[in-house]
C-alpha positions in Angstrom: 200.4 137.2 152.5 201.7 134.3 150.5 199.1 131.3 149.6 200.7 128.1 150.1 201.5 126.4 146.5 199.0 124.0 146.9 196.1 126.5 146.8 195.4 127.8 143.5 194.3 131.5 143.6 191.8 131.0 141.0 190.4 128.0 142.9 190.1 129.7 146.2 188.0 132.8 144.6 185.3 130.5 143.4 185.0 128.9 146.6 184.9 132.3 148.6 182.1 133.3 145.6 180.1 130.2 146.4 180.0 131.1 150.5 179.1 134.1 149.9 176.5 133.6 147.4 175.0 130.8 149.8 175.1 133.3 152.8 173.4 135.8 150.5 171.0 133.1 149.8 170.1 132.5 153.8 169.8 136.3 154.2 167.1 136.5 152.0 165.2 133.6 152.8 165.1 134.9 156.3 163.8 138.5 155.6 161.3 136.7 153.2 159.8 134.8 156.1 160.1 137.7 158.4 157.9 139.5 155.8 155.4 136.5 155.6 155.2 136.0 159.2 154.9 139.6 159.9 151.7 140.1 157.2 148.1 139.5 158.2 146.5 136.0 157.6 143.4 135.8 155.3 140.9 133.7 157.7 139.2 130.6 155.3 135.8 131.0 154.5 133.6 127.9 154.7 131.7 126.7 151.9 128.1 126.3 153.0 124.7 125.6 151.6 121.6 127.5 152.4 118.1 126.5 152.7 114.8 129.3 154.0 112.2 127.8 156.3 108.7 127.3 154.5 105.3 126.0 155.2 104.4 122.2 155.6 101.6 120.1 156.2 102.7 118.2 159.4 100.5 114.9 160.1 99.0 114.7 163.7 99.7 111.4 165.1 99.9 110.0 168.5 101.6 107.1 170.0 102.0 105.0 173.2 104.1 101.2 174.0 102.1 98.0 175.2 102.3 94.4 175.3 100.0 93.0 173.3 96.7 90.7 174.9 94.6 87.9 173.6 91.2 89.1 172.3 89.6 87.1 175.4 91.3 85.7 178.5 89.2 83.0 180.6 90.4 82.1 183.9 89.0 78.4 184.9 88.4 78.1 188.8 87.3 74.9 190.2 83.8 75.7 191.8 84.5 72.8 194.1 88.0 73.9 196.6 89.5 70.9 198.5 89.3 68.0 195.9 91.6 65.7 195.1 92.9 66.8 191.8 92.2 62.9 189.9 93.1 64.0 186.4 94.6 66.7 184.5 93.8 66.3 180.8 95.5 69.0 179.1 98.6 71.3 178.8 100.2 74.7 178.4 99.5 75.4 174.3 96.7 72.7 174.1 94.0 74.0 171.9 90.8 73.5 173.6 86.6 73.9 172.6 84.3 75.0 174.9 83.1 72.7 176.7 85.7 70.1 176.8 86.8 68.7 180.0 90.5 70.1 181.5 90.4 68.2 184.8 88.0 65.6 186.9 88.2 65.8 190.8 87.9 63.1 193.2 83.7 62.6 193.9 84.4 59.7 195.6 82.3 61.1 198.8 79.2 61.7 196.6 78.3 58.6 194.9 77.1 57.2 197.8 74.8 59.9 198.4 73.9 59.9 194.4 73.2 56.3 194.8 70.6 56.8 197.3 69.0 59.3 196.1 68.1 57.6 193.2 67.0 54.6 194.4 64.5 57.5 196.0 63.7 59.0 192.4 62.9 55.6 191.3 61.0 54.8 194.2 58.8 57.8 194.2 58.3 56.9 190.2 57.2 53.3 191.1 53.9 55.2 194.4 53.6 57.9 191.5 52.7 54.9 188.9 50.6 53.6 191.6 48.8 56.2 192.6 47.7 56.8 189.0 46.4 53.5 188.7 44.5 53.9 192.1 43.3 57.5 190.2 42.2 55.5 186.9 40.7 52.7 188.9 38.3 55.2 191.5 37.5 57.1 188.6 35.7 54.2 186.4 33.6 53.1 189.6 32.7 56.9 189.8 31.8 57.1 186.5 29.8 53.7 186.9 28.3 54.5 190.7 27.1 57.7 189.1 25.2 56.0 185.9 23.7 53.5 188.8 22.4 56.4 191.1 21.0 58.4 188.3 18.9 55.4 187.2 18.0 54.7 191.2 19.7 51.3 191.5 22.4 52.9 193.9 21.6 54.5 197.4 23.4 58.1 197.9 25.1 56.6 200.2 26.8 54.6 198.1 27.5 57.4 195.5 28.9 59.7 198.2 31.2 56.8 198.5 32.9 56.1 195.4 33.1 60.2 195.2 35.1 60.3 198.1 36.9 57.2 196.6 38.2 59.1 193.4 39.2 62.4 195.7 41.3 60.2 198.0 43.1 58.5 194.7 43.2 61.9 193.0 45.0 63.3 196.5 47.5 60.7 196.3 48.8 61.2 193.2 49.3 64.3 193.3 51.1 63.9 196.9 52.9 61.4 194.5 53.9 64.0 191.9 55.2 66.1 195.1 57.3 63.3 196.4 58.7 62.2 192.5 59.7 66.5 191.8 61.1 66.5 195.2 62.9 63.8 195.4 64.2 64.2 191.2 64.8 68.0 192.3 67.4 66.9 194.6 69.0 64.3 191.9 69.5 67.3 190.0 71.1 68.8 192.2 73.4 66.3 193.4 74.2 65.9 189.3 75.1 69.4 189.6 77.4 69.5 191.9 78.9 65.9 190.5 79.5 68.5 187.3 81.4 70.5 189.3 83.9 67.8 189.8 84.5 67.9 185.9 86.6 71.4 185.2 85.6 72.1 181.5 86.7 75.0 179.7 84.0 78.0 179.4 85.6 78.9 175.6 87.2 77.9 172.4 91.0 78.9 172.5 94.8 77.9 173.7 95.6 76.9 177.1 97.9 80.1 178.4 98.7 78.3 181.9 98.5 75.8 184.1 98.7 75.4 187.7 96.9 72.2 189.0 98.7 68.4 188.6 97.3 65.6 188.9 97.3 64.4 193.3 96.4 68.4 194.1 93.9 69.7 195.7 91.4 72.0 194.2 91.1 75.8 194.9 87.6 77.7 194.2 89.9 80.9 194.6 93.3 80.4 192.5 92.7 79.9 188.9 93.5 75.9 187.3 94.1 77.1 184.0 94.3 80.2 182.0 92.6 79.7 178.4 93.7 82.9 175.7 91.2 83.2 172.9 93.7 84.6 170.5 92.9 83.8 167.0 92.9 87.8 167.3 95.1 90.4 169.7 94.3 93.2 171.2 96.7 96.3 172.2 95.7 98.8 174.5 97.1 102.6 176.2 96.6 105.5 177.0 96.1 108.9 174.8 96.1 112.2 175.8 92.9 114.1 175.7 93.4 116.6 173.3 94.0 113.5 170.7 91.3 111.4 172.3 88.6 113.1 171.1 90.1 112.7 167.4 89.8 109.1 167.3 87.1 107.4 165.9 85.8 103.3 166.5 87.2 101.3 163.1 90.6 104.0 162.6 93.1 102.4 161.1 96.5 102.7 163.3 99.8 101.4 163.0 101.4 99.0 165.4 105.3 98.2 165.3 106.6 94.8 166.7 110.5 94.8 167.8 110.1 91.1 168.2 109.3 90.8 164.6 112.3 92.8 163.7 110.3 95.9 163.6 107.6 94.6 161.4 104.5 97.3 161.3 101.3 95.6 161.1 97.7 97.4 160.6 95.0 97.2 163.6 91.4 98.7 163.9 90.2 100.7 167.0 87.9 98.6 168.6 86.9 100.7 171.3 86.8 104.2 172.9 86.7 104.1 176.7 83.3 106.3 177.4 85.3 108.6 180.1 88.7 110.3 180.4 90.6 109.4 183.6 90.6 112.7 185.8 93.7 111.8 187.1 96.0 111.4 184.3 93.7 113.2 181.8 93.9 110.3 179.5 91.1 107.7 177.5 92.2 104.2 177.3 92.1 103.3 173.4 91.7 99.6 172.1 93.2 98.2 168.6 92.3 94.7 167.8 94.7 92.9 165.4 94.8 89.6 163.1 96.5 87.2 165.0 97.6 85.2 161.7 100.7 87.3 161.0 102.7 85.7 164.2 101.4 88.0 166.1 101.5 86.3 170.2 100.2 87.7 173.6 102.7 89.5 175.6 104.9 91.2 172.4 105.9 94.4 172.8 103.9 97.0 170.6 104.3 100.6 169.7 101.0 102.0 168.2 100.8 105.4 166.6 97.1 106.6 165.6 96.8 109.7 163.1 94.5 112.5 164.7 94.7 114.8 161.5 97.3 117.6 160.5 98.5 120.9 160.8 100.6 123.2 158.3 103.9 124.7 160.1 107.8 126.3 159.0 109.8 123.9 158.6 113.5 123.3 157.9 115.8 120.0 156.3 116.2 117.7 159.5 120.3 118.0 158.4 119.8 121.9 159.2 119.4 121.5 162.9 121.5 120.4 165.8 121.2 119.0 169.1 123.0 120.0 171.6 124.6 117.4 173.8 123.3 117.3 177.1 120.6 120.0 177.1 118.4 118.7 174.2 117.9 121.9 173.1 118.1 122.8 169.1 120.2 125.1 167.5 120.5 126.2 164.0 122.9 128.6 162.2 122.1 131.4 159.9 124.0 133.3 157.0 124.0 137.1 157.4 127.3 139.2 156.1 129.5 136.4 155.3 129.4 135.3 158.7 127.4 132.2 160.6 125.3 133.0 163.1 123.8 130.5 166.0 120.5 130.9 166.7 118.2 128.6 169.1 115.0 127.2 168.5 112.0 125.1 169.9 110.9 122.1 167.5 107.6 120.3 167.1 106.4 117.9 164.9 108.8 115.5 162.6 108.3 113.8 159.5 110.2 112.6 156.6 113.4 114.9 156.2 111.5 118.0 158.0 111.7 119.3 161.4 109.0 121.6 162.1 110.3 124.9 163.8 107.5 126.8 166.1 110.1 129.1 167.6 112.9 130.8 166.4 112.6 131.4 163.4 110.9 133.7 160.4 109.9 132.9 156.7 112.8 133.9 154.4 115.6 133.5 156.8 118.7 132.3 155.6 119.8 129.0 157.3 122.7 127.0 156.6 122.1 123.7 155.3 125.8 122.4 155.7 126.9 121.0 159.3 130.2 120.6 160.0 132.5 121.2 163.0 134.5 123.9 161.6 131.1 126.1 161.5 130.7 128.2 165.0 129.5 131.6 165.5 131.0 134.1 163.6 132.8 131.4 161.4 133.4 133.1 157.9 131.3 131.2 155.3 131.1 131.4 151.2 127.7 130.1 149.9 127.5 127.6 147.2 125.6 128.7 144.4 122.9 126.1 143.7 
């Protein structure tokens, strides 16, 4: 076959070399990936860290949540109920002495009655006064009569007389004294039940609440006012047996504050109910508290108390896992190369250690690094430390 002029011969052979070479090229790239796809992979081992359980000393500590209280809560009841409520001299935060007056009820019905009877006090003062004087008075003629009859001048009849005289006066003053403690027994009284028209407060502290105005009328049932002696707090729950009998009067114990960003302030235990509730199986512990670090009734408080320690295995915290859902703990160990899943039952926690009471053995490998790749069975290359 003839080429066409225009196509060199020498021209045409490289071309034909290059298109082969390129298919030669393509040949070999496929049989090349045929071999690579055909040839076993090498799975990836995952570089871990190990750590081995060992023995900690664990502190024993117990907690529970409550709202903090004053140190002393009064609650001020009118002893008088269906008064007109005249005055209310105080407020919600106003500190208050004891003693000092909060509120004054109408005692417009009683004055009268005062008024009268002690015109009758002074009355019985003025025949008590009297009769004294009519005491004094029989007695010098006695004494006199009695000089006269010892020296003859007198009959008997005449001394028997002025004898009876001075018994008479002496029986009428002391009918007098009846009358005046009588009738000054009832002013008292009346003066204490006019006191009861005056609603003072029974101690020092801050007015909590209020729930009287003045044009009410009084209750002797619901509370006026509630005063909270609070230069101190006091937090109180419950603790489980078993700790109860750990704690001790004057412990130290912690109490966190989340209204006080999570400020932990110290408390004393102030007192140790003397029985354990059959019921729950708990005592009822009491912390008292300065009330100078802005502390306030009614914050939320959580208290832990330590009740001693214990020594246990333990692991890193970063060693174990929670399972999602079931709240159950697993950790992993190295044995062959491989990672193995293993569960376990926790305890106590502290710092950056979990204590481990099931599950696991002293010298047992267990891998320190967590990540998702790590299953069981994963292949796994330990670090050297």
């Amino acid at each position: 076959m003839k080429l066409p002029d225009s196509i060199n011969p020498r021209r045409f052979g490289l071309i034909a070399g290059v298109a082969l070479l390129f298919l030669a090229l393509i040949a070999f790239r496929g049989i090349q990936q045929h071999r690579l796809n055909s040839k076993p992979l090498e799975a990836e081992r995952i570089p871990v860290e190990l750590t081995v359980p060992e023995v900690f000393v664990f502190t024993d500590e117990v907690s529970f949540v409550a709202n903090l209280e004053p140190e002393e809560q009064a609650a001020v009841v009118a002893k008088l109920a269906g008064k007109t409520v005249l005055r209310v001299l105080v407020d919600i935060g106003t500190p208050v002495k004891a003693g000092q007056v909060l509120a004054i009820l109408d005692d417009s019905l009683l004055r009268p009655q005062l008024s009268q009877v002690e015109a009758t006090v002074e009355k019985a003062r003025a025949a008590l006064s009297q009769a004294r004087t009519q005491r004094e008075t029989a007695r010098k003629d006695f004494d006199r009569y009695e000089q006269l009859y010892g020296e003859n001048v007198i009959s008997g009849q005449q001394f028997d007389h002025a004898k009876g005289q001075v018994e008479v006066a002496e029986a009428g003053e002391k009918l007098a004294q009846k009358q005046l403690a009588e009738a000054a027994s009832g002013l008292d009284q009346l003066g204490v039940l006019m006191g009861y028209h005056v609603v003072r407060a029974p101690i020092s502290g801050v007015i909590a609440a209020r729930s009287i105005d003045p044009g009410d009328t009084s209750s002797a049932e619901k509370p006026s006012f509630l005063i909270n002696r609070q230069d101190r707090v006091k937090v109180k729950g419950a603790v489980p047996e078993s700790a109860f009998a750990k704690l001790k009067i004057g412990q130290v114990g912690t109490v966190v504050l989340d209204a006080l960003e999570g400020r932990a302030v110290k408390g004393k235990v102030l007192r140790l109910s003397p029985a354990i509730d059959p019921v729950t199986r708990t005592g009822q512990a009491e912390l008292l508290l300065s009330a100078d670090q802005g502390l306030k009734p009614g914050m939320y408080a959580r208290v832990t108390l330590n009740v001693g320690s214990h020594e246990g295995l333990a692991v890193p915290r970063e060693a174990v896992k929670a399972l999602a859902g079931t709240g159950e703990k697993r950790v992993f160990l190295e044995k062959e190369g491989k990672a193995m899943g293993r569960m376990i039952r926790t305890g106590a926690e502290e710092k950056d250690r979990i204590e481990v009471v099931e599950g696991l053995q002293p010298g047992e490998k267990v891998i320190l690094t967590q990540s998702v790749r790590i299953g069981e069975g994963s292949l796994v290359e330990v670090l050297k430390p």
